[in-house]
Z-matrix of the N, CA and C atoms (Angstrom, degrees):
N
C 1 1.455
C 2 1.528 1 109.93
N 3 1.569 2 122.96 1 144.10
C 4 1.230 3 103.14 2 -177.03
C 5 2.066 4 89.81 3 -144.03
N 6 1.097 5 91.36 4 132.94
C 7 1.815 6 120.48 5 -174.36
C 8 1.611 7 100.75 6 -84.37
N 9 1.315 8 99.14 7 116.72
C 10 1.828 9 106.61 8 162.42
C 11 1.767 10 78.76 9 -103.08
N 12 1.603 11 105.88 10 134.17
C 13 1.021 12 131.39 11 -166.46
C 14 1.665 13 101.88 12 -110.60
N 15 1.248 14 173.00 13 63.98
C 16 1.454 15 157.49 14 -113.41
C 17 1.450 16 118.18 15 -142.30
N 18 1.353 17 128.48 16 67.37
C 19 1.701 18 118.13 17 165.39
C 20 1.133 19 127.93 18 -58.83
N 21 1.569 20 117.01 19 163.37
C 22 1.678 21 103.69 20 -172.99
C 23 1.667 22 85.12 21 -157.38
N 24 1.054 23 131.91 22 30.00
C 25 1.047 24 116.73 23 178.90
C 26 1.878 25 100.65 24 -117.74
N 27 1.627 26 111.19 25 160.16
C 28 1.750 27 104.48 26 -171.03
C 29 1.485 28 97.70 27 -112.33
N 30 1.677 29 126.75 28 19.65
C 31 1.657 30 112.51 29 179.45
C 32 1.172 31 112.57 30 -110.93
N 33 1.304 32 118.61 31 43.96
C 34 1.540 33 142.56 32 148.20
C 35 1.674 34 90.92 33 42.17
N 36 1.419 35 123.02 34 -142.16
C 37 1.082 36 138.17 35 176.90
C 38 1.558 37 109.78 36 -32.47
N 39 1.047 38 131.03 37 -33.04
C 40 1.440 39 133.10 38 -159.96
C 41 2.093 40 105.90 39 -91.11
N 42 1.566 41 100.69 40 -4.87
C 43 1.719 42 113.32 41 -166.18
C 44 1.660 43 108.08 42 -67.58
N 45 1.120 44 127.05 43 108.62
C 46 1.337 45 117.98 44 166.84
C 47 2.117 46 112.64 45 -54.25
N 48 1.379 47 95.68 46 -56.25
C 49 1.738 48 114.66 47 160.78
C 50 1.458 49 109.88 48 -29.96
N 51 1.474 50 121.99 49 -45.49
C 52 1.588 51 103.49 50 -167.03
C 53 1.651 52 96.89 51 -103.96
N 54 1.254 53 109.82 52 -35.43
C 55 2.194 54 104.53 53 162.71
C 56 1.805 55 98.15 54 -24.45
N 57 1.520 56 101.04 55 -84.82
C 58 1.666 57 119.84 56 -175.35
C 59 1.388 58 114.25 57 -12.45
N 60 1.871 59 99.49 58 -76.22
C 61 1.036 60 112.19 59 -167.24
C 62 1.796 61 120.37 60 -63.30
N 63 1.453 62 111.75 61 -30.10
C 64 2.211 63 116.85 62 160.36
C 65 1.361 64 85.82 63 -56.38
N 66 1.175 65 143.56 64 -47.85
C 67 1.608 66 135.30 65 -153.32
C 68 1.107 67 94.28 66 -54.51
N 69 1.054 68 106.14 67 -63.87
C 70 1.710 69 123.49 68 -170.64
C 71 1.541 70 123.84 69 -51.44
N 72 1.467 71 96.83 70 -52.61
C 73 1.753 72 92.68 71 161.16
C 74 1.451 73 132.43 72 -69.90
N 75 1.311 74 114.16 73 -20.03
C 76 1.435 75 114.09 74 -157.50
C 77 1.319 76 88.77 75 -75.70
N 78 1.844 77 107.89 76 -36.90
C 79 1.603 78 102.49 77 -168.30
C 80 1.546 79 122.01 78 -64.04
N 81 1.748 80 100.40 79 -33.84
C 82 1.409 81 109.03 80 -166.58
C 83 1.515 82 111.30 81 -49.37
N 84 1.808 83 103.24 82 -48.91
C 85 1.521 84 131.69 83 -175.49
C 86 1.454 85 116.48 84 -68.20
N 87 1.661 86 112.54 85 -22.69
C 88 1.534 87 103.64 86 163.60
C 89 1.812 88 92.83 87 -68.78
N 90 1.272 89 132.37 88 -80.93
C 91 1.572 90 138.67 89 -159.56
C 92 1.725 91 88.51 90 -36.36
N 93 1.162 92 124.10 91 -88.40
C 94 1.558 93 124.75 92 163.47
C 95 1.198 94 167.30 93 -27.67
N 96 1.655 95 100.19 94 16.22
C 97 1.953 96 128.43 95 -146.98
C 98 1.975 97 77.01 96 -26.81
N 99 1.184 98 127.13 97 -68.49
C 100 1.839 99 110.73 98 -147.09
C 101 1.845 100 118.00 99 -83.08
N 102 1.266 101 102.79 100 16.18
C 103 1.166 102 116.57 101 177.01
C 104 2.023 103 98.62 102 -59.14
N 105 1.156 104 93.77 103 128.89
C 106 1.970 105 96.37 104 168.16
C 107 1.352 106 104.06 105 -115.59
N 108 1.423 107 114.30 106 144.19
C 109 1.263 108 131.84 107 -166.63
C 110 1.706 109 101.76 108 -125.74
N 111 1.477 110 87.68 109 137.94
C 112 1.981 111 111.22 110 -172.50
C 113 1.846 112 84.16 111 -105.06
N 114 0.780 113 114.10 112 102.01
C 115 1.811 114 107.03 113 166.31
C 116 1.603 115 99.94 114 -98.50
N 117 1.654 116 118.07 115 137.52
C 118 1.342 117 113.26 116 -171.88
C 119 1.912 118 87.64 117 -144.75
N 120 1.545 119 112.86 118 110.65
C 121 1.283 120 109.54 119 165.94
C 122 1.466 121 128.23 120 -85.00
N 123 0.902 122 134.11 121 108.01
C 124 1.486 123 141.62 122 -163.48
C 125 1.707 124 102.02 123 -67.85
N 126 1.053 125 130.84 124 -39.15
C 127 1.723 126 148.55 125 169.13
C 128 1.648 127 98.71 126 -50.12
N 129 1.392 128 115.82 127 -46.73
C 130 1.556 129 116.24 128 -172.60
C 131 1.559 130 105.86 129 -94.24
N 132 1.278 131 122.74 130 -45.86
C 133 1.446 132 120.95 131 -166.85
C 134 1.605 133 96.95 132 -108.86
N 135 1.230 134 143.88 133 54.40
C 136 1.474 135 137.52 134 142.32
C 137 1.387 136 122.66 135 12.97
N 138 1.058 137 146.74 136 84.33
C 139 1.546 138 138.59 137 -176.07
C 140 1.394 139 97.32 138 -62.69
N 141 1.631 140 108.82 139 149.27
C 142 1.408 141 109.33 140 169.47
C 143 1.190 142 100.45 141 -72.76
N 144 1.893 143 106.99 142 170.89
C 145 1.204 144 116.79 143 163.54
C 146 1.328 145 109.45 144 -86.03
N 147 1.678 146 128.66 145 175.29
C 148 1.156 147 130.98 146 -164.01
C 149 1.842 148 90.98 147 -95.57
N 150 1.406 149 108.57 148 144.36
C 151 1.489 150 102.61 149 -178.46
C 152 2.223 151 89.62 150 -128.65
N 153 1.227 152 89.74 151 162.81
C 154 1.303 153 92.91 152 167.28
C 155 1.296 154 119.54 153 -35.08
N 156 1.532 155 139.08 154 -71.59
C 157 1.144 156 124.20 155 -170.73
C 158 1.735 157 104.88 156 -25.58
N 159 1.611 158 105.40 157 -73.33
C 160 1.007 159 133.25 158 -162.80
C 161 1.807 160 116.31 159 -33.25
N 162 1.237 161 115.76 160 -55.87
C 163 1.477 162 134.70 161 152.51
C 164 1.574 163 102.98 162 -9.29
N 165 1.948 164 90.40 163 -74.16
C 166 1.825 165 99.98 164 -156.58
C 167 1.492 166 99.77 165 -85.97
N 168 1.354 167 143.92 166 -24.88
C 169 1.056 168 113.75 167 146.93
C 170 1.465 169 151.36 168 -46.55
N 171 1.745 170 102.59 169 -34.93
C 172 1.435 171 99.39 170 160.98
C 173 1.505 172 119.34 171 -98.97
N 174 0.850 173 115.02 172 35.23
C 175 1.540 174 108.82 173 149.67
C 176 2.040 175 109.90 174 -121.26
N 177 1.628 176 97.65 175 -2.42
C 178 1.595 177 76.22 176 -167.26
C 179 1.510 178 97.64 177 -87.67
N 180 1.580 179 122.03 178 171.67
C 181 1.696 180 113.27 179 -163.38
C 182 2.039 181 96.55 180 -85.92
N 183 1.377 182 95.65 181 144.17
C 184 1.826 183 112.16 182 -175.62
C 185 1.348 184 97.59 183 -33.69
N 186 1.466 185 127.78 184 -56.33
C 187 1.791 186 118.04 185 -171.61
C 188 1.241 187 126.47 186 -43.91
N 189 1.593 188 112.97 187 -16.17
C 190 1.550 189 105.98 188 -152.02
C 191 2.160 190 90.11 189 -137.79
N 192 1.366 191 95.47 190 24.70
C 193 1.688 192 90.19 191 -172.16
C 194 1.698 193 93.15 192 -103.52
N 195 1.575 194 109.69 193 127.22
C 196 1.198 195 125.61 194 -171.13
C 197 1.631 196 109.18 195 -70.84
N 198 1.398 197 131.19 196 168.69
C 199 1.335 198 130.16 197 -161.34
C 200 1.669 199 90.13 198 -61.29
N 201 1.972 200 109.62 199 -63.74
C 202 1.375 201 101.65 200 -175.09
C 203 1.275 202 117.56 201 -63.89
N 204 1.275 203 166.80 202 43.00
C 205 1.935 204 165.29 203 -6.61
C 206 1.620 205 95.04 204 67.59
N 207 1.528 206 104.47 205 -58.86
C 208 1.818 207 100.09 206 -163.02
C 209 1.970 208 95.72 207 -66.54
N 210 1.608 209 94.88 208 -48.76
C 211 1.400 210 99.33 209 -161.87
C 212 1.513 211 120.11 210 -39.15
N 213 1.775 212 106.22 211 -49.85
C 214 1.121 213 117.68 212 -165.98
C 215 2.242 214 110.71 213 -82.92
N 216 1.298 215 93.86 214 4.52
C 217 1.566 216 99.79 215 171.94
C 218 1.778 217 101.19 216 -105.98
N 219 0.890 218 117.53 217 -35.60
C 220 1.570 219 114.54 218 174.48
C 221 1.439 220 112.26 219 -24.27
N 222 0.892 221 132.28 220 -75.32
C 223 1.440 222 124.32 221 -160.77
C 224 1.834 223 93.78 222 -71.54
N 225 1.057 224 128.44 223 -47.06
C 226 1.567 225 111.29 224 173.17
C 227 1.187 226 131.18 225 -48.43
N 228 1.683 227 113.32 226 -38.76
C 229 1.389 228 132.86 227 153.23
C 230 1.178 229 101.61 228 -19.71
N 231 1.639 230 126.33 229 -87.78
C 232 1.247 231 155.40 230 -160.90
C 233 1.336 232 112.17 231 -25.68
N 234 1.730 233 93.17 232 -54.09
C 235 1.925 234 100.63 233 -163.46
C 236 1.524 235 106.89 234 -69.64
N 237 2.041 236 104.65 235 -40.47
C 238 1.390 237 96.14 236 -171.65
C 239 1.045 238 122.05 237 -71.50
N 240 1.459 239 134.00 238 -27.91
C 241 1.714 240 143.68 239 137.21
C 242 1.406 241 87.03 240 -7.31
N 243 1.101 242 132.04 241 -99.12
C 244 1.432 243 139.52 242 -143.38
C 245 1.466 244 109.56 243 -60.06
N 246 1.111 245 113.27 244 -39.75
C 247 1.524 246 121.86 245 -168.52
C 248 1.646 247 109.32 246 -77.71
N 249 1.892 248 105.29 247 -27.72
C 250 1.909 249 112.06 248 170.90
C 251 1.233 250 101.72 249 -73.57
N 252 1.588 251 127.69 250 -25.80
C 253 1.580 252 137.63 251 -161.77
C 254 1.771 253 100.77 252 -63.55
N 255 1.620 254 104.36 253 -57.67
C 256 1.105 255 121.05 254 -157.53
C 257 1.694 256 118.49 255 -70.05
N 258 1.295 257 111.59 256 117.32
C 259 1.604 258 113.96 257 162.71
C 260 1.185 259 130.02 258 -45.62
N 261 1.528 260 119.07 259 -58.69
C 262 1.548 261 156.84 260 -160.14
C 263 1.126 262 84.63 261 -111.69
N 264 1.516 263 124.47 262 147.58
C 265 1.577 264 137.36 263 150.43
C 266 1.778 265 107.97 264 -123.74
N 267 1.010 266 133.50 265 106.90
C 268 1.631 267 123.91 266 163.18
C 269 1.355 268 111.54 267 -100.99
N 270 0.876 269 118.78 268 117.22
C 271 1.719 270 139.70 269 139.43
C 272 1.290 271 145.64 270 -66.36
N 273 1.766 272 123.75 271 97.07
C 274 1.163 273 111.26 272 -166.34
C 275 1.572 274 102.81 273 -96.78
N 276 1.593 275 125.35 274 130.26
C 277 1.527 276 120.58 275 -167.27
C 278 1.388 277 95.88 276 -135.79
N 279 1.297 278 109.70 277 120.03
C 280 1.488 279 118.40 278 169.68
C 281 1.572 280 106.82 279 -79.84
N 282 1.184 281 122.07 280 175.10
C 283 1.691 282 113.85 281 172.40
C 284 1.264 283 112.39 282 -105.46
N 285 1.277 284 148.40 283 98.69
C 286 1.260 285 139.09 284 147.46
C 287 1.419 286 137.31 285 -91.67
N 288 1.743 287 84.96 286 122.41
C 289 1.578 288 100.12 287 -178.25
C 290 2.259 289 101.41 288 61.02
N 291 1.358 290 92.71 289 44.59
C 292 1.530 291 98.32 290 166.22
C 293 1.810 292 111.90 291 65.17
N 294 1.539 293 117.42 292 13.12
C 295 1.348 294 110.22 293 162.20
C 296 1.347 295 104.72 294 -154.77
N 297 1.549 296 118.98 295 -149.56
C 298 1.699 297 112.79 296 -179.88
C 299 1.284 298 109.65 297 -82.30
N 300 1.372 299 115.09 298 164.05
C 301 1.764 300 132.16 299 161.21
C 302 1.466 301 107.92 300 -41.51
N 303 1.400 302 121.83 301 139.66
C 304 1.647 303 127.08 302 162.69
C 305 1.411 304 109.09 303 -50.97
N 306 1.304 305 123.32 304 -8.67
C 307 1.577 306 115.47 305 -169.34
C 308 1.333 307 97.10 306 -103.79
N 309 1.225 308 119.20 307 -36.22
C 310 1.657 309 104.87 308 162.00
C 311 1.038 310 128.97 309 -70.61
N 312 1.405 311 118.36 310 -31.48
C 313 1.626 312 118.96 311 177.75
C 314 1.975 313 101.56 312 -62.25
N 315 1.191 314 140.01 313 -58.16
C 316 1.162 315 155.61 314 115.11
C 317 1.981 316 89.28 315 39.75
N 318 1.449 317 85.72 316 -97.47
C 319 1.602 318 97.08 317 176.39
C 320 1.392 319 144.02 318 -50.83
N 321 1.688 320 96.31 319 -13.58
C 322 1.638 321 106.81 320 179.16
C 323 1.595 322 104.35 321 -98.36
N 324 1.720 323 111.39 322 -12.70
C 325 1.287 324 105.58 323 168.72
C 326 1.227 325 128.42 324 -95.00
N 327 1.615 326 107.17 325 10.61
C 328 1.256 327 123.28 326 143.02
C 329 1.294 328 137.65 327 -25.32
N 330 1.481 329 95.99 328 -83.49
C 331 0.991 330 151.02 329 167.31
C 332 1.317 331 152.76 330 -25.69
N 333 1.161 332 102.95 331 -53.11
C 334 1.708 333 154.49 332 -165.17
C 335 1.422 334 86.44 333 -86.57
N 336 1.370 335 156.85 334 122.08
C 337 1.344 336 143.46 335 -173.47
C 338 1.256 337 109.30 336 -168.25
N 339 1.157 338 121.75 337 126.42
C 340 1.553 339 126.82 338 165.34
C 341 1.131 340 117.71 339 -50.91
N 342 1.246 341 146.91 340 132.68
C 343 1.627 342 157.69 341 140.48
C 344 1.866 343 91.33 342 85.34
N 345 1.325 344 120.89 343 21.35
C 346 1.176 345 122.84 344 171.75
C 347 1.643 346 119.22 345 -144.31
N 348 1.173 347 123.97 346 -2.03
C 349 1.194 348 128.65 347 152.47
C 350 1.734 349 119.42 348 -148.42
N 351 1.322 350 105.10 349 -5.42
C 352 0.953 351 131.33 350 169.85
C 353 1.788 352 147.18 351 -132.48
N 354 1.131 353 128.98 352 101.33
C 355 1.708 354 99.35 353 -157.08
C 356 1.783 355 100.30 354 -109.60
N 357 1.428 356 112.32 355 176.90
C 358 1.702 357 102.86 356 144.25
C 359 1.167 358 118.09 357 -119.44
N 360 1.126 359 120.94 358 169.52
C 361 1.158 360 135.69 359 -170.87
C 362 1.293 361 142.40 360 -172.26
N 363 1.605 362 134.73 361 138.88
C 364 1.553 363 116.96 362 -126.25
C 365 1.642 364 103.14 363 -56.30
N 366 1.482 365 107.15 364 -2.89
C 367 1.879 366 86.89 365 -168.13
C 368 1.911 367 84.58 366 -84.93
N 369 1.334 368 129.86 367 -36.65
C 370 1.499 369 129.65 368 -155.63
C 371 1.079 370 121.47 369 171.89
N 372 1.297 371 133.27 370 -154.38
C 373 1.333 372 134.74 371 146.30
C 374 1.792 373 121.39 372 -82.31
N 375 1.297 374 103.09 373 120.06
C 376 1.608 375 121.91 374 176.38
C 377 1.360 376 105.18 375 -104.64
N 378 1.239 377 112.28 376 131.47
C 379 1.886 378 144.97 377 169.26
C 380 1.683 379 82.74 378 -73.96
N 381 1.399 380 105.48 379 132.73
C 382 1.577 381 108.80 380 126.64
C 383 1.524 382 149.60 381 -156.04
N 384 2.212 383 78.93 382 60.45
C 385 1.539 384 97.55 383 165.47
C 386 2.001 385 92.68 384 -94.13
N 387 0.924 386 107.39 385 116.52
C 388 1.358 387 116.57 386 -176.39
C 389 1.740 388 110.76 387 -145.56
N 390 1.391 389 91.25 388 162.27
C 391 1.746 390 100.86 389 -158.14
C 392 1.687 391 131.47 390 39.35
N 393 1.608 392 97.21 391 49.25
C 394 1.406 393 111.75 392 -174.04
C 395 1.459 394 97.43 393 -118.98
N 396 1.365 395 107.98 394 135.06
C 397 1.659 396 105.03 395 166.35
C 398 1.258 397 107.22 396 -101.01
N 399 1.374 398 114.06 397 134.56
C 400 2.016 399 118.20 398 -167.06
C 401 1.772 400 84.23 399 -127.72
N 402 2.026 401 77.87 400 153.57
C 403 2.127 402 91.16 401 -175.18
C 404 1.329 403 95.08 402 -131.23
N 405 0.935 404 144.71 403 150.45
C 406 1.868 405 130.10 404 -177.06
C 407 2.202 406 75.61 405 -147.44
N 408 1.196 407 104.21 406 101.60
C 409 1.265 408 130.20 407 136.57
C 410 2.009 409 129.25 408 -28.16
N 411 0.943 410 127.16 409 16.33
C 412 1.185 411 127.71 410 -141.62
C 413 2.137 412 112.58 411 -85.06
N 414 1.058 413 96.53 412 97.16
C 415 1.354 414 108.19 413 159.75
C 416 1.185 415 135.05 414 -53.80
N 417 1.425 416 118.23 415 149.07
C 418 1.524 417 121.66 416 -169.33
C 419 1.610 418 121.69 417 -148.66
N 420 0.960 419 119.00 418 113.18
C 421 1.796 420 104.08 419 -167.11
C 422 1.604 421 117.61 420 -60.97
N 423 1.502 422 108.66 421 -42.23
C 424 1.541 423 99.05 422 -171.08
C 425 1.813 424 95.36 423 -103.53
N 426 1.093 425 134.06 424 -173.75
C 427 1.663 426 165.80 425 -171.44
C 428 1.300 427 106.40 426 -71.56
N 429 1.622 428 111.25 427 75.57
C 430 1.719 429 97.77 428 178.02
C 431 1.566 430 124.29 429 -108.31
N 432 1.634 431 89.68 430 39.22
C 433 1.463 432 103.74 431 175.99
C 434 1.447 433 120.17 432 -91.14
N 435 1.225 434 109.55 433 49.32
C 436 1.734 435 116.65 434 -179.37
C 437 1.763 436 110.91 435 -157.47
N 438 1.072 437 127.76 436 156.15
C 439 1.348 438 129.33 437 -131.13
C 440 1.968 439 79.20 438 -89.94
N 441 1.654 440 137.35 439 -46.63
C 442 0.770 441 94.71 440 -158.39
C 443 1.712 442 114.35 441 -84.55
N 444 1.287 443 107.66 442 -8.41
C 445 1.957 444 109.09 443 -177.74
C 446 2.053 445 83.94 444 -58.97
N 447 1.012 446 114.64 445 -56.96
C 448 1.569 447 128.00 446 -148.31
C 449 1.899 448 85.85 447 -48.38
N 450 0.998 449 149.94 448 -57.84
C 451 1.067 450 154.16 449 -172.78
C 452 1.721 451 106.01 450 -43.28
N 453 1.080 452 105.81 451 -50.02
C 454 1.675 453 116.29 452 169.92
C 455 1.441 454 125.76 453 -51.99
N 456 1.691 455 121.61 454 -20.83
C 457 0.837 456 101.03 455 166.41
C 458 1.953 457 134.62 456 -113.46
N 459 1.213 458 69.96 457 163.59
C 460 1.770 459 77.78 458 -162.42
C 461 1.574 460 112.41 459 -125.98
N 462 1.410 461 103.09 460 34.65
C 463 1.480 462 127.69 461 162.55
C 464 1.690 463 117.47 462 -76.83
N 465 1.511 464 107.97 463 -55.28
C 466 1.469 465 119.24 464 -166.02
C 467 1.234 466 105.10 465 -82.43
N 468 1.519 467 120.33 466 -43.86
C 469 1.784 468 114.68 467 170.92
C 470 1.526 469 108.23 468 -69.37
N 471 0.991 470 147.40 469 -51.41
C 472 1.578 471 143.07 470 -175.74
C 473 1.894 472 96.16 471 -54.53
N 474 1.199 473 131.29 472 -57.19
C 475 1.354 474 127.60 473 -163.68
C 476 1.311 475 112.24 474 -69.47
N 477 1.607 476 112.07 475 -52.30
C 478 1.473 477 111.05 476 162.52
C 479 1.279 478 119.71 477 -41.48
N 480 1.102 479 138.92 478 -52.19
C 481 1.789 480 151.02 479 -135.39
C 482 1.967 481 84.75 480 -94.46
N 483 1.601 482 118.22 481 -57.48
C 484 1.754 483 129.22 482 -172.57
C 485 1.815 484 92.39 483 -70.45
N 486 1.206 485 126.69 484 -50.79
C 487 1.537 486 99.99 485 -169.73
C 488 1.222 487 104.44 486 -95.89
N 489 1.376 488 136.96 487 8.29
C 490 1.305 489 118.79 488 143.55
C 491 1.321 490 138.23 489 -109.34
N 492 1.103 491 112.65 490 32.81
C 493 1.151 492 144.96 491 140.19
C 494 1.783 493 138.92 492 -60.92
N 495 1.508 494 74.80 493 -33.59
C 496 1.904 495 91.62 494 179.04
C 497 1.264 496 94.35 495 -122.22
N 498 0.969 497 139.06 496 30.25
C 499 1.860 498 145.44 497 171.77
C 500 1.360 499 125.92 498 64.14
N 501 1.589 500 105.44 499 42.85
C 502 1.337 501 127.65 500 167.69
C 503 1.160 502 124.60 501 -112.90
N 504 1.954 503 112.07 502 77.50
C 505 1.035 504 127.74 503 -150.17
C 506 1.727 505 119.00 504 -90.83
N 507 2.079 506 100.09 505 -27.09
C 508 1.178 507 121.31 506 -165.57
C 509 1.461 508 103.86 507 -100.07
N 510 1.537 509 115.59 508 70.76
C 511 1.449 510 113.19 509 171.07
C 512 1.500 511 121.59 510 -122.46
N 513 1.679 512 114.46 511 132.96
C 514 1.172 513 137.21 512 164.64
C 515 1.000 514 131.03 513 -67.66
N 516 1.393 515 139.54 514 120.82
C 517 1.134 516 137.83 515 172.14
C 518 1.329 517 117.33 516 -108.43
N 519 1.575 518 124.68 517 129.44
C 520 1.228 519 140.23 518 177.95
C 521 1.575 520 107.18 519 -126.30
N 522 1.834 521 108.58 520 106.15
C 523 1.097 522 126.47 521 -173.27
C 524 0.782 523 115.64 522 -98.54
N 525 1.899 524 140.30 523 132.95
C 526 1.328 525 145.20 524 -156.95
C 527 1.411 526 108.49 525 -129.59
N 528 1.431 527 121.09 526 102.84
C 529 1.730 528 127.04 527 173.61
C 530 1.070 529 99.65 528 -147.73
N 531 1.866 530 87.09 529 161.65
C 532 1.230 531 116.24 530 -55.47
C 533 1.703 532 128.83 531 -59.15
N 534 1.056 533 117.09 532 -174.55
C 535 1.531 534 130.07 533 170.56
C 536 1.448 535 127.05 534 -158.42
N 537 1.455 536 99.54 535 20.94
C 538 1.243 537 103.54 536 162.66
C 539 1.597 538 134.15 537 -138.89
N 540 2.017 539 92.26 538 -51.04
C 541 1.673 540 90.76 539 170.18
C 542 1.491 541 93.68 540 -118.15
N 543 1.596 542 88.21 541 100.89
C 544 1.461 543 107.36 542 161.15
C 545 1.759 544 97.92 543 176.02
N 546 1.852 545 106.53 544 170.39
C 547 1.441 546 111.39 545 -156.73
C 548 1.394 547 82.50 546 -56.65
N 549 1.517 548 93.33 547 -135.69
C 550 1.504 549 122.76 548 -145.44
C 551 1.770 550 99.08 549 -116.65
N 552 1.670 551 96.46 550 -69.42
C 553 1.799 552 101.56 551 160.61
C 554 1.209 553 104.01 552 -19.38
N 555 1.388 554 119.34 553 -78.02
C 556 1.865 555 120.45 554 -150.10
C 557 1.367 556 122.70 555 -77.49
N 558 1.462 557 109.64 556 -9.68
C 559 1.243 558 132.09 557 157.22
C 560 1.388 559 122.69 558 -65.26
N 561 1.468 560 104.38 559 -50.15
C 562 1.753 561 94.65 560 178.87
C 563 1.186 562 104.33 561 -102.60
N 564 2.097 563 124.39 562 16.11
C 565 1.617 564 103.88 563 148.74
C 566 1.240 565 119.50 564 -93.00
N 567 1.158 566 120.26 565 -0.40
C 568 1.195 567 140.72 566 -167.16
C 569 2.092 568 95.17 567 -68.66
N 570 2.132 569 98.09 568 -70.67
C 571 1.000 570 99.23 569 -153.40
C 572 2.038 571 93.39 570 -68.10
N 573 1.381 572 134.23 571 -39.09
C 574 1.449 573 153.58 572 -178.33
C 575 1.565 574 97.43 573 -33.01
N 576 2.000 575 122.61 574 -36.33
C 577 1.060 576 94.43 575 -169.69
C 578 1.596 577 101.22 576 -93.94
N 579 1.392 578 113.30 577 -40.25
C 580 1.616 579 125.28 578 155.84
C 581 1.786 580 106.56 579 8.72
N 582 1.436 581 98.95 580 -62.15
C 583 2.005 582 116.94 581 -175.02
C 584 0.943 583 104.47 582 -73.72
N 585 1.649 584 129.54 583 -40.03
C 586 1.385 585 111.02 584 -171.62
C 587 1.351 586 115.53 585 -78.86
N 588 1.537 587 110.96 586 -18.17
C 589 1.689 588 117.22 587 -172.51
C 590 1.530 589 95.57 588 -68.30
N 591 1.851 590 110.83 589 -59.74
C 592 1.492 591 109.57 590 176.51
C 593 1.521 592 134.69 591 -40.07
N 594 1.838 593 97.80 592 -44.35
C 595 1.467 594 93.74 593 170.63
C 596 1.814 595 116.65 594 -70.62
N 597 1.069 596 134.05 595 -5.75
C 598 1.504 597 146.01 596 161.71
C 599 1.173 598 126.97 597 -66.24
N 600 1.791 599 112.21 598 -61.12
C 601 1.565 600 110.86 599 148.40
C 602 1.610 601 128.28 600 -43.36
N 603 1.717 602 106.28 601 -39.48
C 604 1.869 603 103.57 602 -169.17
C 605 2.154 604 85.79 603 -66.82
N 606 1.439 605 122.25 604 -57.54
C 607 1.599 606 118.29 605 -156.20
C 608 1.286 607 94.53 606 -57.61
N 609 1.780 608 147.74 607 -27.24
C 610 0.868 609 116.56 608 -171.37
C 611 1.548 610 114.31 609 -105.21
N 612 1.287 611 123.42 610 2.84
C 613 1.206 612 129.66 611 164.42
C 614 2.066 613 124.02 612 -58.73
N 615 1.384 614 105.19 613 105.61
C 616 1.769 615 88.53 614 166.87
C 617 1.330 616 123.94 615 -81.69
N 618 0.996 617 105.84 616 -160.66
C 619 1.608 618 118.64 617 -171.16
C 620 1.839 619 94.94 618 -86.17
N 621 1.279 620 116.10 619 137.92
C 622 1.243 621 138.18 620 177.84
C 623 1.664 622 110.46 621 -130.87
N 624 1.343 623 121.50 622 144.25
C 625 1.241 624 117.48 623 166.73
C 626 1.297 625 119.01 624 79.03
């Protein structure tokens, strides 16, 4: 089995999102002693943004993409390598301002790729990140366990709609409120149930890959 491991949050030590997400591995890797893990911090390694070159290189066909064409796909190369590599995908996503971090958005436009995570074809558009189980961890500062906060967010429809799109159909969501403006109690029941959901996802997860 092999773990794309993925933070996206920048409060280092202070991250409820990256606590979760070690939660999450340590557990997978006790059930899994040979599970290998890709850990990729989005806070430390910044994906570029896509710049023009970048555009017309990935759409122009591999035969005719000039050295600087290759250059400026290289590091995109990289992620989707990792991301076809990966069995398991976890995602730790804090909420900002009611959707993901710029460093993830950053990374999904990576990502997102013609004839490399994505193709068409006469039936449509075909995903083929496929037979991956993905967990997106997603944190929240205030209480969005009530129908009207729940309307606000625009984390779970944007991620659903982008990874299934590229054939990341089997995704979990483990939602964390609050963890920020609120006491202390509701904070650490907040994060207490967070573990128990994780330890539920790792027992019902099999072996993949």
């Amino acid at each position: 089995m092999k773990v794309f491991h993925i933070d996206s949050s920048v409060r280092g030590d202070w991250s409820v999102s990256k606590d979760l997400t070690r939660h999450f591995v340590q557990q997978l890797k006790e059930k899994f002693p040979d599970a290998t893990i890709d850990h990729l911090d989005l806070a430390e390694h910044i994906p570029s943004h896509p710049t023009p070159l970048f555009i017309q290189a990935n759409y122009a066909p591999a035969d005719t993409r000039s050295k600087e064409m290759w250059e400026a796909l290289a590091e995109s190369n990289s992620l989707v390598q990792r991301m076809h590599d990966a069995n398991v995908i976890v995602f730790g996503v804090p909420m900002h301002n009611f959707s993901i971090p710029s460093i993830l958005k950053a990374f999904i436009d990576n990502i997102v790729r013609i004839n490399e995570t994505f193709a068409m074809t006469v039936d449509g558009i075909e995903g083929l990140l496929k037979d991956k189980k993905v967990y997106v961890i997603s944190t929240r500062g205030v209480d969005f366990n009530n129908p009207h906060m729940e309307a606000m967010d625009q984390i779970k429809p944007y991620l659903r709609t982008v990874f299934g799109f590229i054939g990341m159909t089997a995704v979990e969501f483990i939602d964390v409120s609050p963890v920020q403006f609120a006491d202390q109690e509701a904070r650490n029941e907040a994060i207490s149930k967070a573990k128990q959901s994780i330890n539920v996802h790792i027992s019902n997860l099999n072996t993949v890959g």
